[in-house]
ROTOR-91736 format. One record per residue (C-alpha): residue in one letter; x, y, z. Coordinates in steps of 0.02 Angstrom, whole numbers, plus 50000, padded with zeros to 5 digits. Layout:
N
  residuo     xx     yy     zz
        a      X      Y      Z
...
This chain:
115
  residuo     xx     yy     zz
        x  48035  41938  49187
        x  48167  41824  49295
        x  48122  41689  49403
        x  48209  41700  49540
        x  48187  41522  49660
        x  48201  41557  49849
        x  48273  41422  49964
        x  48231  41402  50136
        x  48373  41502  50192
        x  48322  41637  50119
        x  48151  41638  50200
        x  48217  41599  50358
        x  48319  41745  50373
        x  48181  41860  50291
        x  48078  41793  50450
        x  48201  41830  50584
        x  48245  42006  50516
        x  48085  42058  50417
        x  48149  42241  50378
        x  48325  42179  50305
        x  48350  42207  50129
        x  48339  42020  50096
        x  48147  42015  50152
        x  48089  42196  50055
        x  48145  42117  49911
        x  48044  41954  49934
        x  47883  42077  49966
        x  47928  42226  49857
        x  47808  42145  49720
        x  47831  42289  49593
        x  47993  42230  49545
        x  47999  42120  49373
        x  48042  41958  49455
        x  47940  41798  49506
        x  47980  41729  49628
        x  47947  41552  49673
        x  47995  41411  49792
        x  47958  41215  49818
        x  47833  41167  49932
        x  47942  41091  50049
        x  48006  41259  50084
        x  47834  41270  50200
        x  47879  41109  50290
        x  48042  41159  50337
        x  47988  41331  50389
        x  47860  41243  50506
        x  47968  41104  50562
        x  48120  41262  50615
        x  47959  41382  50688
        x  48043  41380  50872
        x  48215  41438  50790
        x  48146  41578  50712
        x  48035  41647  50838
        x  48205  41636  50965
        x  48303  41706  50828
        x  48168  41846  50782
        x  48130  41886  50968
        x  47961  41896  50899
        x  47779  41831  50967
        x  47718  41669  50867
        x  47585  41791  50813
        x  47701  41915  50743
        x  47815  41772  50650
        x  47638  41702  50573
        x  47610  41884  50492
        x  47748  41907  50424
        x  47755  41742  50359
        x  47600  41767  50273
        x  47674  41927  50208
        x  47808  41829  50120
        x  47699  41692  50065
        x  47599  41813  49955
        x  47740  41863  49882
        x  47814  41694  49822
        x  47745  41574  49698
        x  47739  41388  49774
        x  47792  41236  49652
        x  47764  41064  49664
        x  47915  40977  49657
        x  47805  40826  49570
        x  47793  40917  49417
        x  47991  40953  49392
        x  48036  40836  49248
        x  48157  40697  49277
        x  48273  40738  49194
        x  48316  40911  49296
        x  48298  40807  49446
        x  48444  40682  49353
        x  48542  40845  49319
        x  48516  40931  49494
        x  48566  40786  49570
        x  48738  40777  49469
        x  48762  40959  49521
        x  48724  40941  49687
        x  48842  40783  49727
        x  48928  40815  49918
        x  48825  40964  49946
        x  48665  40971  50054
        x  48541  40841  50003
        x  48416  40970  50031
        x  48471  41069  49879
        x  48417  40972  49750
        x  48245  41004  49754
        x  48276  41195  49714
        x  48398  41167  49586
        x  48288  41045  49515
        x  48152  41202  49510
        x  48306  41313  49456
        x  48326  41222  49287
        x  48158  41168  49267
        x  48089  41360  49287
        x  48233  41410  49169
        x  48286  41524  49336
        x  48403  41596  49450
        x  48458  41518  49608
């Protein structure tokens, strides 16, 4: 099976267009893939909930299901647990990129995944 960790971006666009391809493959869970994300994945979804329902054109009710939908499908980590050593390595590879990153390539090498 692959592990596949899912960044923000990735959510947020499943949210604002939940029958894209992007978001039936986060929720098509007979596929061989696990997919997982950090938890501050939720915060940020939370924090940017007025951008997606204006981007969605959808209720706050509607955005809520469907972001239930997707969280059933994802596995959550705690970013505590990555070793420190992937966090010393994600932040080398993540140098002048967004600062943001390095949590999920932290989870990336720690998860042995895809990014």
């Amino acid at each position: 099976m692959i592990t596949v960790v899912i960044d923000t971006n990735i959510l947020f666009s499943a949210l604002i267009s939940p029958n894209s391809n992007i978001a039936r493959l986060l929720t098509h869970t007979s596929l061989p893939i696990r997919r997982i994300t950090c938890h501050y994945t939720m915060v940020e979804l939370f924090k940017h909930q007025t951008k997606i329902i204006k981007n969605s054109k959808k209720s706050f009710e509607q955005i809520v299901d469907d972001y239930y939908t997707l969280l059933n499908c994802l596995e959550l980590h705690n970013e505590f647990l990555i070793e420190k050593s992937h966090w010393q390595e994600a932040e080398r590879l993540t140098i002048g990129v967004d600062a943001f990153d390095i949590s999920y390539v932290a989870l990336t090498l720690q998860t042995d995944g895809v990014l």
